[in-house]
N, C-alpha and C positions, 0 to 999 in steps of 0.2 A: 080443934082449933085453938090457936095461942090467942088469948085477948090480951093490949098491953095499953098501956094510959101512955101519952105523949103529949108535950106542949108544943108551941109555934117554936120551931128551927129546931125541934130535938129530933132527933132520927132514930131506925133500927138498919141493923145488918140481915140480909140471908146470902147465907151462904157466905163465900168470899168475896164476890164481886157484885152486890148488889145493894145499895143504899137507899133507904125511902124515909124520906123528911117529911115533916108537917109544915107547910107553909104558912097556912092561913086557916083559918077556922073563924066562919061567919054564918050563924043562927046553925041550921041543921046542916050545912056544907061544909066539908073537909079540903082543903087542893093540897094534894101532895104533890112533892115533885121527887122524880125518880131517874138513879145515876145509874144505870148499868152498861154493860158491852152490846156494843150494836148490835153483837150476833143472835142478842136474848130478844126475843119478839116480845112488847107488853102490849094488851087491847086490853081496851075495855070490855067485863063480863057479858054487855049486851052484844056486844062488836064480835066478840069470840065466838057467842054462841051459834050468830050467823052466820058465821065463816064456816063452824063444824057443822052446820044443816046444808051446807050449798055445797060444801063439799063432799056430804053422804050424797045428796041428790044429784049430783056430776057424777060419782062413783056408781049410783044404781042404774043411770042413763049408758055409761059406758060399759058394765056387764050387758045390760039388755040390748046394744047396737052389736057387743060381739057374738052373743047366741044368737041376734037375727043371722050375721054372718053365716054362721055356721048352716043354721037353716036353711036358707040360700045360695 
């Protein structure tokens, strides 16, 4: 992991098309705000990780509907 120090309005780069500024820094809250291409999806850690459980649990439900099939 890169750790990097930043003040209010300084930014880093990843990659070529991606920007992330400090906005505001208030007690233990950071808000950043972030420039990238539409086509790049950002969630929040908590938000992703639900997405990649509903989406394991959609994908075990749809193997086990297609082996009932078969069964059947």
């Amino acid at each position: 992991m890169l750790a990097l120090s930043r003040k209010i309005n300084e930014s880093i780069i990843i990659g070529n098309d991606i920007e992330i500024t400090i906005l505001e820094v208030k007690g233990d809250q950071v808000k950043l705000g972030i420039n990238a291409p539409k086509s790049v999806p950002i969630y929040r850690k908590e938000l992703y990780m639900q997405i990649q459980e509903a989406n394991k649990e959609a994908l075990q439900t749809e193997i086990t509907q297609d082996i009932l099939k078969e069964l059947f």
